[in-house]
Structures are given as C-alpha cells and as structure tokens.
C-alpha atoms as an extended CHARMM CRD file, in Angstrom:
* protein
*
        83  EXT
         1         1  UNK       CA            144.6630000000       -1.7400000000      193.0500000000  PROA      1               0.0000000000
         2         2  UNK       CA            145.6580000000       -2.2350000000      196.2730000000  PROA      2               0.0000000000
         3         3  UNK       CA            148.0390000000       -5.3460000000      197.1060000000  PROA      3               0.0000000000
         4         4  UNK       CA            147.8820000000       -7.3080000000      200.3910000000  PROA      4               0.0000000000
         5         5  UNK       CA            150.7690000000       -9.7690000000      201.7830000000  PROA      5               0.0000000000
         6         6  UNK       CA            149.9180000000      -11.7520000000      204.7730000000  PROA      6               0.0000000000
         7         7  UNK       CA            152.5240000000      -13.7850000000      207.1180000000  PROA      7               0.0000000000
         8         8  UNK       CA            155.6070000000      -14.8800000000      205.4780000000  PROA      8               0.0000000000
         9         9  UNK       CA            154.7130000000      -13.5090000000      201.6390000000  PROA      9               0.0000000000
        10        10  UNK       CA            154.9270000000      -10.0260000000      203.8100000000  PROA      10              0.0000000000
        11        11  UNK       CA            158.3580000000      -10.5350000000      205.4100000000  PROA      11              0.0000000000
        12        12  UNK       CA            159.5780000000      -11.7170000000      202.2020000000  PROA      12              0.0000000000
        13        13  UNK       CA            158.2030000000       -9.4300000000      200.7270000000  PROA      13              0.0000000000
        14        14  UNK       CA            158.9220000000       -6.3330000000      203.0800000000  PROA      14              0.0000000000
        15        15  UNK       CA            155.9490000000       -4.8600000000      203.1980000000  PROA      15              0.0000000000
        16        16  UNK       CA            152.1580000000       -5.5650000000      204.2230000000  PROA      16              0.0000000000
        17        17  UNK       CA            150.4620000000       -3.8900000000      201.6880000000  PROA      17              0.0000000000
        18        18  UNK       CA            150.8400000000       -1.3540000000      198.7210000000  PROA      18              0.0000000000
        19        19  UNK       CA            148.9030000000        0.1680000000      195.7990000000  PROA      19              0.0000000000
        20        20  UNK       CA            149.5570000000       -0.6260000000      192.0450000000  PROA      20              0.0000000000
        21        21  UNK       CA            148.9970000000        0.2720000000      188.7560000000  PROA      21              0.0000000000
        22        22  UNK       CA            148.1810000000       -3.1800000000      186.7940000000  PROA      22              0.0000000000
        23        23  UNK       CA            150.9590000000       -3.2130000000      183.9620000000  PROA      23              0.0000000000
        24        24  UNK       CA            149.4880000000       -3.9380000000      180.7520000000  PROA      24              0.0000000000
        25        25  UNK       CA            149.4180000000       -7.8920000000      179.5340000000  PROA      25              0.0000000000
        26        26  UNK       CA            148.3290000000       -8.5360000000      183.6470000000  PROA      26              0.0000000000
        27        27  UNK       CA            145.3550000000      -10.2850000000      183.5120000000  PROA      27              0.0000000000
        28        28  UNK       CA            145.1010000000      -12.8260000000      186.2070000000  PROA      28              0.0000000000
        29        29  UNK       CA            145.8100000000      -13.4570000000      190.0220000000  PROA      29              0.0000000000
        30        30  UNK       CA            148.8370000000      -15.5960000000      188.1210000000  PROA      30              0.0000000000
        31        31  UNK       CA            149.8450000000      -13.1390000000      185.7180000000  PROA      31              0.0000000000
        32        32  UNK       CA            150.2050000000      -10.5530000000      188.8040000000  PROA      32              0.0000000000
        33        33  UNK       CA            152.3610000000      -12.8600000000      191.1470000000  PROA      33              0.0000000000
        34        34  UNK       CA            154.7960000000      -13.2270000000      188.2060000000  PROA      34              0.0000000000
        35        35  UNK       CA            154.9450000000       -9.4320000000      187.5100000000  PROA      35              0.0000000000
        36        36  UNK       CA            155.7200000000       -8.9290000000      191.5260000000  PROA      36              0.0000000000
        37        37  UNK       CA            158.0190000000      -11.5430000000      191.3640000000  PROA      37              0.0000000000
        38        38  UNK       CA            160.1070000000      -10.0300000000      188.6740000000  PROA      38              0.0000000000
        39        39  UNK       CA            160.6400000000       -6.7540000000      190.6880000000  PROA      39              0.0000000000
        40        40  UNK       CA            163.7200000000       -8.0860000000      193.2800000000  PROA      40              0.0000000000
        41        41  UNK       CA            164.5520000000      -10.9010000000      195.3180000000  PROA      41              0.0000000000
        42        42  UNK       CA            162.2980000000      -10.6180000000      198.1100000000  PROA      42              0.0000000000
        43        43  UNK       CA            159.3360000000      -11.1830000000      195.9810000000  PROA      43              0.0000000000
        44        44  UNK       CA            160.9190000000      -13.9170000000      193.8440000000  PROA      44              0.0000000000
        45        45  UNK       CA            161.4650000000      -15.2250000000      197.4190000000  PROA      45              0.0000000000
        46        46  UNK       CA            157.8970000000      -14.5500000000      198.1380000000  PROA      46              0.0000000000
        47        47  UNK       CA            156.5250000000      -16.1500000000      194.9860000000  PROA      47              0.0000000000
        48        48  UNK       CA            159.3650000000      -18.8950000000      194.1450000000  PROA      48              0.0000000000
        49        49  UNK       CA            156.7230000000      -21.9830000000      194.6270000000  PROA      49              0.0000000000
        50        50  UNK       CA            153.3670000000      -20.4290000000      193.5360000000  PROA      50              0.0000000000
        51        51  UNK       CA            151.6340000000      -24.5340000000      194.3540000000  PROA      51              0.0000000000
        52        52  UNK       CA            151.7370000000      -23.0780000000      197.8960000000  PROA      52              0.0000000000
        53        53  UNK       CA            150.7270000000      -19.5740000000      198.0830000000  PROA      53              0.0000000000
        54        54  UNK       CA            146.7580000000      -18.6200000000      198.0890000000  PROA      54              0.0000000000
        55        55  UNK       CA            145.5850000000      -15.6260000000      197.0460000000  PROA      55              0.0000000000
        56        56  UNK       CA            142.0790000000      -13.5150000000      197.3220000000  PROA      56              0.0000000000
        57        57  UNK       CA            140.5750000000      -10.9290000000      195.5090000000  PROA      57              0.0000000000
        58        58  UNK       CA            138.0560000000       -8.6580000000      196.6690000000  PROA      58              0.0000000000
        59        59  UNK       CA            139.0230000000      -11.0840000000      200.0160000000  PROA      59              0.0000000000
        60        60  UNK       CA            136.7800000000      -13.9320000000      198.3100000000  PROA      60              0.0000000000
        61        61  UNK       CA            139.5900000000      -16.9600000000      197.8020000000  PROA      61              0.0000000000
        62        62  UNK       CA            140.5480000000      -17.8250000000      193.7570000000  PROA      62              0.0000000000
        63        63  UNK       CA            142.3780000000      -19.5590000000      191.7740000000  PROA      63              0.0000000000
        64        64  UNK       CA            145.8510000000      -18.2690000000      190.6240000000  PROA      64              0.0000000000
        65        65  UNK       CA            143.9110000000      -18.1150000000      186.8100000000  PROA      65              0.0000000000
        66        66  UNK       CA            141.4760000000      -15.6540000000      188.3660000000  PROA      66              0.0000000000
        67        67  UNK       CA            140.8500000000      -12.7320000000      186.1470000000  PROA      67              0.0000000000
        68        68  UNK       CA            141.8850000000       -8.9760000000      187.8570000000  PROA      68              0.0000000000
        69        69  UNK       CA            139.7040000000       -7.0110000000      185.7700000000  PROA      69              0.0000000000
        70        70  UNK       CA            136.9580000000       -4.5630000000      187.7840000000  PROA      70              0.0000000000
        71        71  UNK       CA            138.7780000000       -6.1160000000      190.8450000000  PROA      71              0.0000000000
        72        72  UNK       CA            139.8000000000       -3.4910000000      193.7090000000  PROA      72              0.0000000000
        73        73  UNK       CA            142.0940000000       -5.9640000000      196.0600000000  PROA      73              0.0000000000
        74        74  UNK       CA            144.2700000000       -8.8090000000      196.1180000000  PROA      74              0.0000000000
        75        75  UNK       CA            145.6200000000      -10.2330000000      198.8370000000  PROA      75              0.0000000000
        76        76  UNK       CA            148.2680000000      -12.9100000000      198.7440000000  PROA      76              0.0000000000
        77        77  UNK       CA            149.0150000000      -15.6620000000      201.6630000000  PROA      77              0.0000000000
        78        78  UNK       CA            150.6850000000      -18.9360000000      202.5930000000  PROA      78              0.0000000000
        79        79  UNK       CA            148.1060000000      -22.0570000000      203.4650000000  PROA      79              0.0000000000
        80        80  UNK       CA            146.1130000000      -21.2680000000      206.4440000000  PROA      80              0.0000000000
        81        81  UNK       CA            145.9230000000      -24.1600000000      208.7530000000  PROA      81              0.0000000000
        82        82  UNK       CA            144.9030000000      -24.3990000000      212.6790000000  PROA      82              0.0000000000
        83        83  UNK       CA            141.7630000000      -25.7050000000      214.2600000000  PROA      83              0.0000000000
C-alpha cells in the first residue's frame, strides 16, 4: 500500500511517501497512524494529536475508523484551510 504525507506530517515525518506492507491486526485509517507512530519519533511527532490530522484513502477523505481493506492509498495531512 502506498503511504502519502502531505505538509508538516511529511517533514515530521521525513519523507513524502513510501510503500508498506499492512502488519497484521491493522485494520483501519486509525489502526495504521498508530502502527506509523510506533516506528520513531518523527512519526510519533507526526501523529502525537490524531483530533487534527485528516487522512484519505484511495484520495476520497475518511474517518480515522475507516477500514484499509482492498484499499491501494492513504494519504495523511494536517487541516486544509485557505479561500
């Protein structure tokens, strides 16, 4: 599955995008953020207040108890605002 970071998740996160296997037990959009959050401090940085960051998968925007399965992109951003 390939894995998108946008804006500030990506500096945090040091990279823009990457491919991953889903570990087993990941289910959800929420479920992934706290697997990728585990791996070092960047992404804990990244993830640290998940009330704020938006994801998308299959770049349609869900819910962080959106299911992953058959899904072939996520992408993961901060609130988009602007006029």
């Amino acid at each position: 599955m390939k894995v998108l970071y946008f804006a500030w998740v990506r500096q945090r996160t040091g990279t823009g995008e990457e491919e991953i296997e889903l570990p087993e037990g990941v289910a959800t959009v929420g479920d992934l953020a706290a697997h990728l959050c585990a791996r070092d401090e960047g992404y804990q940085s990244a993830f640290e207040n998940m009330s704020i960051i938006r994801a998308a998968v299959d770049q349609e925007h869900v819910a962080l108890d959106h299911p992953l399965a058959g899904a072939r992109e996520v992408a993961f951003f901060p609130p988009v605002t602007g006029g």
